[in-house]
Every structure is written in C-alpha cells, then in structure tokens.
matplotlib code that plots the C-alpha trace (Angstrom):
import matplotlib.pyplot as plt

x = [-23.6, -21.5, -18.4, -16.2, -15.8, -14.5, -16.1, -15.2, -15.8, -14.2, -13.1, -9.0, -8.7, -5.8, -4.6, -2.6, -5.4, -5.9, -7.4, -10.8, -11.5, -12.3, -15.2, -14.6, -18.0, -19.7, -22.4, -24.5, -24.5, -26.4, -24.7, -26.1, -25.6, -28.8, -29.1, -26.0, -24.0, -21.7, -20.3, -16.7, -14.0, -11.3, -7.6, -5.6, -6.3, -4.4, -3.9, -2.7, -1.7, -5.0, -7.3, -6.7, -8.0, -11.2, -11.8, -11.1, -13.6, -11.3, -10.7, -13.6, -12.7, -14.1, -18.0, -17.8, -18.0, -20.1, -19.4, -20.6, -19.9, -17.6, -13.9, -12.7, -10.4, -9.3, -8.6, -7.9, -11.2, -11.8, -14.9, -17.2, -20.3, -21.2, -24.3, -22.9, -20.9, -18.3, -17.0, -15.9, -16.1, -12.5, -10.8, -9.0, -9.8, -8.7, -11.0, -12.8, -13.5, -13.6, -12.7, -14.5, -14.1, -16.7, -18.6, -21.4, -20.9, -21.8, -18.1, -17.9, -14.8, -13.1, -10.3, -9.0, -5.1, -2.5, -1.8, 1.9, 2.8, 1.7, -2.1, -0.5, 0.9, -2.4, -2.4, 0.8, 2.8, -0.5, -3.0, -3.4, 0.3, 2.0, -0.7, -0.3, 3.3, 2.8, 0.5, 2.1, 5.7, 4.8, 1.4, 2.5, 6.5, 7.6, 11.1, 13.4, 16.4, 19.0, 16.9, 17.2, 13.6, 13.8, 11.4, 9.8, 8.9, 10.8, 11.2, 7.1, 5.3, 4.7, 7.8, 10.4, 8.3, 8.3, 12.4, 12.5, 10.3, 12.3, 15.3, 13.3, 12.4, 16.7, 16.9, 18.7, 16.8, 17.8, 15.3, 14.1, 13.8, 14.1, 16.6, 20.1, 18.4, 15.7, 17.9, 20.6, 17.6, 16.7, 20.2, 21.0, 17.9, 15.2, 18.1, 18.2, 21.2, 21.5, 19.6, 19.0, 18.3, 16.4, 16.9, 20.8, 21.2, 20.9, 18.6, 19.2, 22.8, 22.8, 20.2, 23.2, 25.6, 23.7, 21.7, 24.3, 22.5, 19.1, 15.9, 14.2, 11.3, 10.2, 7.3, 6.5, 5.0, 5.8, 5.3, 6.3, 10.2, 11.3, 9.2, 10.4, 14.0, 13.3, 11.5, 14.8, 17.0, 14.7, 15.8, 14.7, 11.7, 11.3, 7.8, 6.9, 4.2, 2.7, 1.1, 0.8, 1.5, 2.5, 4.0, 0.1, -1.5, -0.7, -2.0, -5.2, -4.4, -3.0, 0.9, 1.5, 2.5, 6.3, 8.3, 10.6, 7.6, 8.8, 11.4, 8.6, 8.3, 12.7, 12.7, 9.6, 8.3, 5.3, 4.0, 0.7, -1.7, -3.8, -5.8, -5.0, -8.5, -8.7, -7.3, -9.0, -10.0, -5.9, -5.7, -5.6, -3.3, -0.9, -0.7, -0.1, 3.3, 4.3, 3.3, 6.3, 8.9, 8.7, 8.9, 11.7, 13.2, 13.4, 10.8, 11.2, 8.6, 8.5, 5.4, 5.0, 2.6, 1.3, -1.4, -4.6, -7.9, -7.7, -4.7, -6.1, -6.5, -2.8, -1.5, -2.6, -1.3, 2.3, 2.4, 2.6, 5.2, 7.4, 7.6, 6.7, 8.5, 7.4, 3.3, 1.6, -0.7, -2.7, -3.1, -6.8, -7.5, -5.2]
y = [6.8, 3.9, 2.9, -0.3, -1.9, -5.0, -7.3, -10.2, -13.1, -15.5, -15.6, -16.2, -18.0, -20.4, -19.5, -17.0, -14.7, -15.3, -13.6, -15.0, -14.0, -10.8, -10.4, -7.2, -5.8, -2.8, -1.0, 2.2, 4.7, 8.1, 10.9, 13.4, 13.4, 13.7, 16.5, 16.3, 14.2, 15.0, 12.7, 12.0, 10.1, 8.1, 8.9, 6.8, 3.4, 2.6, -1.1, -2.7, -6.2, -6.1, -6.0, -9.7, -10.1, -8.1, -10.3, -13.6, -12.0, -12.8, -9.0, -8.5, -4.6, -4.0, -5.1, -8.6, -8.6, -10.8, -12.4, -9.8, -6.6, -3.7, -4.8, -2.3, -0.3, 3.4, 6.0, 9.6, 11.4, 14.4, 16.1, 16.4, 17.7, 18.5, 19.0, 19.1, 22.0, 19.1, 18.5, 21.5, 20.5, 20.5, 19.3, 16.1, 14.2, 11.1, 8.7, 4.9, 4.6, 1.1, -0.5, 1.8, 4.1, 6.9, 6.9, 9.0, 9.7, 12.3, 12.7, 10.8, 9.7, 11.6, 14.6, 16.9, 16.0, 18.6, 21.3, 20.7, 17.3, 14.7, 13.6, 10.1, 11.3, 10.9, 6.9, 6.6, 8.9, 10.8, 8.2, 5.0, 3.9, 7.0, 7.1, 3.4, 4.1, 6.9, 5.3, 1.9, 3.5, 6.9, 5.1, 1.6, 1.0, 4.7, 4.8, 6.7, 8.3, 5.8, 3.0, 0.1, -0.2, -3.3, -3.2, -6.2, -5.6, -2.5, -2.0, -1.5, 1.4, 1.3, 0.0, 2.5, 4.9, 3.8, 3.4, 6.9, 8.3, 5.8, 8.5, 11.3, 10.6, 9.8, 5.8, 3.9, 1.9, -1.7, -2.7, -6.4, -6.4, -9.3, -8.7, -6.4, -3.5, -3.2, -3.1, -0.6, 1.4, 1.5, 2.2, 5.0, 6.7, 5.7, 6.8, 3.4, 2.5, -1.1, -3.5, -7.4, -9.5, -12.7, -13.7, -14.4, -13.6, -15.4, -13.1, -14.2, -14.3, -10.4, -9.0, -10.5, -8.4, -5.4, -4.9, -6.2, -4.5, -6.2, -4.7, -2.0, -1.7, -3.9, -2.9, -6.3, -6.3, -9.9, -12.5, -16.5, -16.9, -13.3, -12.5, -15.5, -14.2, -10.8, -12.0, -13.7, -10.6, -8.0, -6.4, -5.9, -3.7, -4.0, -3.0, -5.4, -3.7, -6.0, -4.7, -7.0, -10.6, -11.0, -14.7, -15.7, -14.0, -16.8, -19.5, -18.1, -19.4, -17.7, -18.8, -21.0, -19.2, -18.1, -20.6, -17.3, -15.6, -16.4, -14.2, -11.7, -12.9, -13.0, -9.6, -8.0, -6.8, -5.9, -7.2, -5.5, -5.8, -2.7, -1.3, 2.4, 3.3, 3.3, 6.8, 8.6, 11.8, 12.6, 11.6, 15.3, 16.2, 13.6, 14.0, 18.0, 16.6, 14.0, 16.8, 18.9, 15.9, 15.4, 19.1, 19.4, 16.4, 14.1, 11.8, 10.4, 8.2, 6.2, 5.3, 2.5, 3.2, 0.9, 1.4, 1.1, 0.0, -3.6, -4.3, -3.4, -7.4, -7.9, -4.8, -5.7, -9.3, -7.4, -7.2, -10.7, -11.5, -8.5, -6.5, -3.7, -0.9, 1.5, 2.3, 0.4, 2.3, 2.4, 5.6, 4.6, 8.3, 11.3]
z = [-21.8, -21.7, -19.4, -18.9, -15.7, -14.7, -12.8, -9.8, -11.6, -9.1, -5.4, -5.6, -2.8, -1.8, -5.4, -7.5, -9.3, -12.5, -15.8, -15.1, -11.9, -13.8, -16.0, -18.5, -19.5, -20.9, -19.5, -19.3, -16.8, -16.7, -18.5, -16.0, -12.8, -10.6, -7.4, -5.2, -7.6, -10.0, -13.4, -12.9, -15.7, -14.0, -14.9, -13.1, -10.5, -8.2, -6.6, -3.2, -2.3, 0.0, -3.1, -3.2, 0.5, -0.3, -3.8, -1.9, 1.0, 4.2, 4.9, 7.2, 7.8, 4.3, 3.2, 1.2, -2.2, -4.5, -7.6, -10.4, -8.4, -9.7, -8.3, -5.3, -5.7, -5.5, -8.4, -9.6, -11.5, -13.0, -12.8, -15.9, -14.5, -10.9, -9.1, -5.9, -4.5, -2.7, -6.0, -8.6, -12.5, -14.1, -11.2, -9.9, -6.8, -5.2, -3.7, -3.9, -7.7, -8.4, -11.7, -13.9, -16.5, -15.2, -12.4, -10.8, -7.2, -4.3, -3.4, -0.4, 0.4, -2.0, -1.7, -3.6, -5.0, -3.4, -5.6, -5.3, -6.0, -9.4, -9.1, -8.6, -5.1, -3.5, -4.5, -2.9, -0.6, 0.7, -0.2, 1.7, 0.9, 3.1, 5.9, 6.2, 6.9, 9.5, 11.6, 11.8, 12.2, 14.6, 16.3, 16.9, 16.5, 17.6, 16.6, 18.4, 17.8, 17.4, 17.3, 14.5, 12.1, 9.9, 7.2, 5.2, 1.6, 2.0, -1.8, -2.1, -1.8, 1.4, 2.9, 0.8, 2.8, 6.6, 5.9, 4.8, 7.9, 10.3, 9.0, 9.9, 13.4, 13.8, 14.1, 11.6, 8.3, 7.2, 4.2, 3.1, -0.5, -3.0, -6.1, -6.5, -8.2, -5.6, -2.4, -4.8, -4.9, -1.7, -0.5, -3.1, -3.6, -0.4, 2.0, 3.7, 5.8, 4.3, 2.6, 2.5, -0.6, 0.3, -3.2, -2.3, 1.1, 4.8, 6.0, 9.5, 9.3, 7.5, 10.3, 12.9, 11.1, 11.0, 13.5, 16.5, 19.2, 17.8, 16.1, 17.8, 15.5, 13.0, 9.9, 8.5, 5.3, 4.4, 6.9, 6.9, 7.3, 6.7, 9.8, 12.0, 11.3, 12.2, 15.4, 16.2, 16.3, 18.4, 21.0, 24.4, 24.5, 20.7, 19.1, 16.0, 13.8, 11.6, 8.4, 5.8, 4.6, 1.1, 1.6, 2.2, -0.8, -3.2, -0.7, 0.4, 3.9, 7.2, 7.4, 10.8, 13.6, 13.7, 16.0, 17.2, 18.9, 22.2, 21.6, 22.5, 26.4, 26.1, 24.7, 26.3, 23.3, 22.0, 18.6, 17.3, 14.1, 12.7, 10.2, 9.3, 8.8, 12.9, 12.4, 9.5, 11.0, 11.3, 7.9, 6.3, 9.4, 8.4, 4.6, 5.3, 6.8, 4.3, 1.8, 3.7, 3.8, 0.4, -0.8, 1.6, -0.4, 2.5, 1.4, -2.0, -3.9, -7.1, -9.5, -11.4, -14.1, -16.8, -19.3, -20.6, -18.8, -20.5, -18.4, -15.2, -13.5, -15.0, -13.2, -9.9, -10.7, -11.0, -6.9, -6.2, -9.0, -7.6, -11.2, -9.5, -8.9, -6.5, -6.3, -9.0, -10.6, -14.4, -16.5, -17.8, -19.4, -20.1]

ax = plt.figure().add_subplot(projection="3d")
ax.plot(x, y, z, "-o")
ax.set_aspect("equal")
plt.show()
C-alpha cells in the first residue's frame, strides 16, 4: 500500500526552517503487518520547538538524523490490523510516529490514550508537554507554598501548564507571554496570578513590581534577555529550571551566557538543565495525576489544531512565529 511522509531535506541550522528542508514523497509500505507487528493509520501529529534541534542535529539526547530519513516526530494511530497482542485493532494510541501517514510498528513506545480525556490530551497535557512540566517544576524547581514561579513562554503548551501546577502545590504564577491576548488568557483562563507582555512591556521593570520579594522558582522556556532579567530578580535560595530556548531556534547557535548569572553566587541559587526522558519509568505515575487535575478542573489545556498532512512542515513552522495557540497539533485522518 502506499503512505506519504515527509522527508528532512535539509539541516536548518543557524536559520529559520524553511519549506525545503522537507521533501514530501510517496512511498509503499506492507499492507500487512508481519508477526508481532501490527498496521497502524495516524490521526493526529503532534510538534515541539525541539523538532528543530533534532532536524538541525545539535540535540545529542536523541539519535542524529540524516538527510532523507522520515522527520521525528510523535502522533496519535489507530490500529488497522494487529499481530501483536500489545496493540488491540480499533483502538487509539499515542506514541513516536513520525511524519507519516501509516506506519507498521511493534508498539514500542507507544500507550494507549486515557479513556477520559480527547485523544489530543496525550500530545499535550499527558504527553511529553505535561510530564515536561512535572518534572522540571516538582523535580528540579520545587515550589512551595507561597513561593513566586516565573515562567518563560508561559503562553505555550508547556508553560500554561507548569503556571497552572505552580497553583496547585500553593505558590503564586507570573507568566511571560508575548501579545495582549496571550497574557488575557493566561490570566483569565490558565489561573495565572499576572502576566508580562514582552511585546510592550519592561520585563525587568514589571518582574520588580510583581515579584517584590524576588523569584523563587523560575521555568525558562525562552532564554537570551527574558532569562537575564529573570536571573536579576531571584531570590535568595531560588531554583532556576531551564527547559528550553526558543530565542536560539532561529539562529542555530547557543545565545552568550547571561551577564546576571552572578546573581546565582548573590542569591545562592541553584540553576539546572534536564531532559524529561531521565524519568520515564514515573511517566504513567505522573500522567495518572495530571489526568486527576484536569478532571478535577484544576488543570486546563488548549489545542491548536490545523489540517491536512500537506501542511505538516508549516505547522511546526507556527512555533517559532508564535501563531500558536496552546499545543500545536495536525488532524492528518478522521
């Protein structure tokens, strides 16, 4: 049978991507699966700023990828035909699908979606998105009651959620966000306590104003001068989690070190990097109790959805122009 996929065409780096670093090509893959394998048709893809690391091959966590091969990335499948008693035929499951519309695979890697919640959850709140947020807020910044959390990027997927769990464990959310309708949102509907827009704002002066008593915890999702401000406002003891670095996407190279991270020695703080796949084996621990929070309705997510598999390169492009709103994800196949 045949399936499309897109290819990596070029390595982006020290650039923007663009439409040809993706090859769109048609090819044939068995239409049954073999012993242990079952035939699977992808629904839905979903897409992360650190697809662009692994296509420009300076995310050395991940295996490199080669001009020609399948573009990473994760998706939502149903099961066609199964040969393998991991996977049961008619039902949905979350895993590493790659760009691809079908796929034969032995189910590793892959989960079933919770029973309770939109397929799409498990690309955002309980997929890599939520458990990102867990284990850099709980593992690594451990807020505590009272305590400030400033988040970076706080309108994205990831950071609407650490501001939300920052609530649950009692300490007080101020978000980062660029634009008026993004930081309204995360005010009104993320449960934040306030929000900066480093559109039209002094984010320094602001993070004076609102976090007096300085920043306890900071989730950095940005890096470059939104960090250096934060740095500048910690308090003493502070933990600074750093997960990402959207300011260095475009430019391919690691942003110079920020000139307030002496403020760390001042302030006695701690500032650490990680990698959330360090803990997988609590992953089905920790989705079980974002699964609560949001049935409880004190964890709120949005999808951003777009169409069609032709449009797949352009809706990961929609992360580093900021049109995004909430998870970005593509509805391939009803």
């Amino acid at each position: 049978m045949k399936t499309r996929q897109w290819l990596l065409a070029d390595h982006p780096r020290g650039r923007p991507l663009k439409d040809s670093d993706f090859t769109l090509v048609e090819t044939e893959i068995a239409d049954e699966p073999g012993p242990g394998q079952a035939l699977a048709k992808v629904l839905w893809l979903g897409f992360d700023p650190a697809q662009k690391g692994w296509a420009e091959n300076v995310a050395d966590y991940v295996a490199p990828m080669k001009i020609g091969d399948v573009m990473r990335g994760s998706g939502i499948v149903r099961i066609v035909k199964s040969n393998t008693p991991r996977l049961k035929e008619g039902q949905l499951y979350a895993g590493l699908t790659g760009w691809t519309e079908w796929l034969i695979t032995d189910g590793a890697g892959f989960e079933p979606v919770h029973p309770d919640l939109p397929p799409t959850a498990m690309l955002s709140v309980l997929g890599t998105t939520g458990l990102t947020a867990w284990c850099g807020l709980f593992k690594l910044g451990q807020p505590k009651p009272g305590d400030t959390v400033v988040v970076s990027g706080a309108a994205g997927a990831t950071g609407s959620t650490v501001g939300q769990l920052a609530k649950v464990a009692g300490a007080r959310a101020v978000g980062i966000a660029g634009g008026e309708e993004k930081c309204r949102w995360l005010v009104e509907e993320a449960g934040y306590d306030a929000a900066i827009d480093y559109k039209r704002e002094n984010v320094r002066g602001r993070l004076k104003e609102l976090c007096p008593r300085g920043i306890d915890v900071v989730f950095d999702n940005v890096g470059g001068s939104i960090l250096n401000d934060m740095l500048g406002e910690i308090a003493t003891g502070a933990r600074v989690v750093i997960c990402g670095g959207i300011s260095r996407y475009e430019t391919g190279t690691m942003p110079a070190g920020p000139e307030n991270y002496f403020n760390l020695v001042f302030r006695r703080a701690s500032m650490h990097g990680f990698i959330v796949l360090d803990w997988a084996a609590e992953f089905p621990a920790i989705r079980k109790r974002l699964a609560a929070l949001v049935n409880e309705g004190k964890l709120a997510f949005r999808i951003d959805e777009q169409h069609g598999f032709e449009n797949t390169p352009r809706t990961l492009m929609r992360l580093f122009t900021g049109e995004n709103r909430g998870k970005q994800v593509l509805k391939v196949a009803d």
